[in-house]
C-alpha positions as CSV (number, residue, x, y, z in Angstrom):
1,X,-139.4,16.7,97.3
2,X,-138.4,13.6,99.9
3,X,-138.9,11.2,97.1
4,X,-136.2,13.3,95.0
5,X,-133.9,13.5,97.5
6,X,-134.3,9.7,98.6
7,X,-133.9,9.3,94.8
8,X,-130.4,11.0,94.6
9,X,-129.3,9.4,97.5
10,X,-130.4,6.0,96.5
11,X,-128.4,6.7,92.9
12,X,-125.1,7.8,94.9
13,X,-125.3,4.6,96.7
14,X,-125.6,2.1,94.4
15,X,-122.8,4.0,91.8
16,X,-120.2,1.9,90.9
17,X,-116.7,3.2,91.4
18,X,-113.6,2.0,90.0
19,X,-111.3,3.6,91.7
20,X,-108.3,3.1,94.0
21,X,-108.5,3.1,97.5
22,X,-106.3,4.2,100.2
23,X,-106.9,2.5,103.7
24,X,-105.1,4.2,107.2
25,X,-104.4,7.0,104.9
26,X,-105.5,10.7,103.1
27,X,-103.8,9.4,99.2
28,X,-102.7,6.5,97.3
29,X,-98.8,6.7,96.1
30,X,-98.3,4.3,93.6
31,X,-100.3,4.8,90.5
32,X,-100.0,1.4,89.7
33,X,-101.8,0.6,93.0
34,X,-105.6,-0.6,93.7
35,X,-105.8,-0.5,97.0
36,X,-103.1,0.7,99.1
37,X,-102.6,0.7,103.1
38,X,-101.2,3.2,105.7
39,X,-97.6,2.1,105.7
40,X,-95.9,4.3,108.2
41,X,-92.6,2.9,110.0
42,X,-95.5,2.5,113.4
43,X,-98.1,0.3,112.0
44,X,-98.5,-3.2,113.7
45,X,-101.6,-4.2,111.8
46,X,-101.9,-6.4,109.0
47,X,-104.5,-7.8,107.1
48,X,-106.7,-10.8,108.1
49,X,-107.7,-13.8,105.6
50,X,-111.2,-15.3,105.7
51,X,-111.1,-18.9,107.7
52,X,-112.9,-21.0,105.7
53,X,-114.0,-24.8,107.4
54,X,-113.6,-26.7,103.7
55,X,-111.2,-24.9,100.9
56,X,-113.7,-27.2,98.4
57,X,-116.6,-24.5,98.8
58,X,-114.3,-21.5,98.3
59,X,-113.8,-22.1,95.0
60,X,-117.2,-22.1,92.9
61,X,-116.8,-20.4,89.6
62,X,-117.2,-22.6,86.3
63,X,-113.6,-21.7,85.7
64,X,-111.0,-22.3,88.4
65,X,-108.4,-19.9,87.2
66,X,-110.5,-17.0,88.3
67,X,-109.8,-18.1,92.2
68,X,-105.7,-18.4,91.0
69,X,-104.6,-15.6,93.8
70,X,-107.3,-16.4,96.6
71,X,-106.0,-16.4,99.8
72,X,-107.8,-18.0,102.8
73,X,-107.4,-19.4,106.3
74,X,-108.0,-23.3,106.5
75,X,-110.2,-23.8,109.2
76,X,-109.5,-27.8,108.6
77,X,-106.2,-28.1,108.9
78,X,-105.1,-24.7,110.2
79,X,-102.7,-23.7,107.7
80,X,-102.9,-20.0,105.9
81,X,-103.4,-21.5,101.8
82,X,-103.3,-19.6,98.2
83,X,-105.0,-20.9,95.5
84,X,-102.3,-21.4,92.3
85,X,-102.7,-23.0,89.6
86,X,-105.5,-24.5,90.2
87,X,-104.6,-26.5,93.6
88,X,-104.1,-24.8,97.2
89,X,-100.7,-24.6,98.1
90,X,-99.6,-24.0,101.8
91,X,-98.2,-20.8,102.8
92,X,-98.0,-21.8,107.0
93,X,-97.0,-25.1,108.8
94,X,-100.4,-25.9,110.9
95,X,-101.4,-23.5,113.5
96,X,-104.2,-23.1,115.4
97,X,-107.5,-21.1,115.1
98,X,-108.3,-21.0,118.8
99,X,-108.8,-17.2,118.2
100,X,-111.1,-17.4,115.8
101,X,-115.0,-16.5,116.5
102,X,-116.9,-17.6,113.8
103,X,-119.5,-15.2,113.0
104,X,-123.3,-16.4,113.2
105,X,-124.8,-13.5,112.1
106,X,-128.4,-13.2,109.8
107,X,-126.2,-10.5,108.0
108,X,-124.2,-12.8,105.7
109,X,-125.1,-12.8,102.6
110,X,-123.5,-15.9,100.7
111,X,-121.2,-15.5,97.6
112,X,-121.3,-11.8,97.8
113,X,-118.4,-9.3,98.3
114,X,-117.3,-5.8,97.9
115,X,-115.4,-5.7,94.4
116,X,-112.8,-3.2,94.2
117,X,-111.5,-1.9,90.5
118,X,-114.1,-3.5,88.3
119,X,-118.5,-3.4,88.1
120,X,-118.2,-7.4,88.5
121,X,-116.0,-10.1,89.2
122,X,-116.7,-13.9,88.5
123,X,-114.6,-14.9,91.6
124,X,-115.9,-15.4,94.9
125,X,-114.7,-13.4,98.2
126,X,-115.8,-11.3,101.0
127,X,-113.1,-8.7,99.0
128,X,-112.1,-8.9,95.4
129,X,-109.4,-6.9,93.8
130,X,-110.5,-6.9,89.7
131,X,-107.8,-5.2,87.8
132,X,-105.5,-5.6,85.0
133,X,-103.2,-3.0,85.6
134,X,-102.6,-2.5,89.3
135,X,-102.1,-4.3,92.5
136,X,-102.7,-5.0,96.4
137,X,-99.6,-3.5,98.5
138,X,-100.0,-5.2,101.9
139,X,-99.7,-3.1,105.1
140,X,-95.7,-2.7,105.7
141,X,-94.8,-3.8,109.5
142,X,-91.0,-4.4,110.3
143,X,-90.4,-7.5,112.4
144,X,-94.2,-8.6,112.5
145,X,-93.0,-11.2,115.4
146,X,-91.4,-9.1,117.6
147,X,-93.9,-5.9,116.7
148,X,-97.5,-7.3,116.3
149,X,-98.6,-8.2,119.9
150,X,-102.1,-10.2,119.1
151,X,-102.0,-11.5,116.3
152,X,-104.8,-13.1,114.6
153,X,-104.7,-16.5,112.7
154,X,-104.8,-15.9,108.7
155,X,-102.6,-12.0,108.9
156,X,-100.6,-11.3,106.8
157,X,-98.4,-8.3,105.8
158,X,-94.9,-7.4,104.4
159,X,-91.9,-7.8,106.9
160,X,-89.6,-4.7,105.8
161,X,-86.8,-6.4,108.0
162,X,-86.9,-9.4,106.1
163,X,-88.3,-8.3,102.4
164,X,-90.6,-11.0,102.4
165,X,-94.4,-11.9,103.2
166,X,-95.5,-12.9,106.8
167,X,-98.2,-14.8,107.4
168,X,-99.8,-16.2,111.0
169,X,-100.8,-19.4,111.0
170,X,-101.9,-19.0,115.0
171,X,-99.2,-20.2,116.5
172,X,-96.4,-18.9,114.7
173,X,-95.4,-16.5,111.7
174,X,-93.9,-17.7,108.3
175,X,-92.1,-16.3,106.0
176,X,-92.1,-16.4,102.0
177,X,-89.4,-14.4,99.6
């Protein structure tokens, strides 16, 4: 009987589900949404980027237009960096990663990630968002400068004040339309 019910178990676990997820909240809102976060007008939270010491290994697949999207911390020059056809381009002026704490532990498992939307992904990050019909909204925080009080270098979220994306380079936030 234990060996049937560690059976089940084990089959529930390694499932794949495509679904969309819903993050600080009970429902997603948007159909045309993978992953969605809790927007309300109180959130100060945004998401955090991977830092990454060389942009070079962050890109590993046999075809570079797979990475076109990536987003990433540049631990080298401290600038917040999007992968785009094919080259990085930078998002932040340089910053400064004195809050970052690399993490040593014997958990990390290179080149592996949690795919969201799809069984398999042939790019490479700690999260992967594998969909053709649906997107990432980014958390929603008005006035991220004046309303975020610790930020961390590589957030990023969507200013409603200004319409546009912030992201942190460490020092200071920047802002694309």
């Amino acid at each position: 009987m234990k060996n049937i019910i560690f059976t089940a178990v084990l089959s529930l676990i390694m499932t794949n589900v495509n679904a969309q997820v819903a993050i600080g909240k009970s429902t997603i809102t948007n159909a045309s949404v993978l992953l969605e976060f809790d927007n309300a007008t109180t959130n100060k939270k945004g998401i955090i980027l991977s830092g990454v010491e060389n942009v070079n290994n962050a890109i590993t697949t046999a075809t570079p237009a797979v990475n076109n999207g990536t987003f990433l911390f540049d631990r080298s020059d401290d600038r917040v960096k999007m992968y785009q056809n094919q080259t990085w381009v930078n998002l932040s002026d340089p910053g400064s990663e004195a809050k970052i704490t690399p993490n040593t532990s014997d958990e990390i498992v290179p080149n592996q990630g949690t795919i969201i939307g799809s069984a398999t992904s042939a790019a490479k990050g700690v999260l992967v968002l594998e969909a053709a019909n649906k997107a990432m909204v980014l958390p929603w925080v008005a006035n991220p400068h004046l309303n975020v009080l610790n930020p961390y270098p590589g957030m990023m979220c969507y200013d409603t004040t200004s319409r546009s994306l912030a992201v942190f380079d460490g020092t200071v936030w920047n802002y694309w339309k």
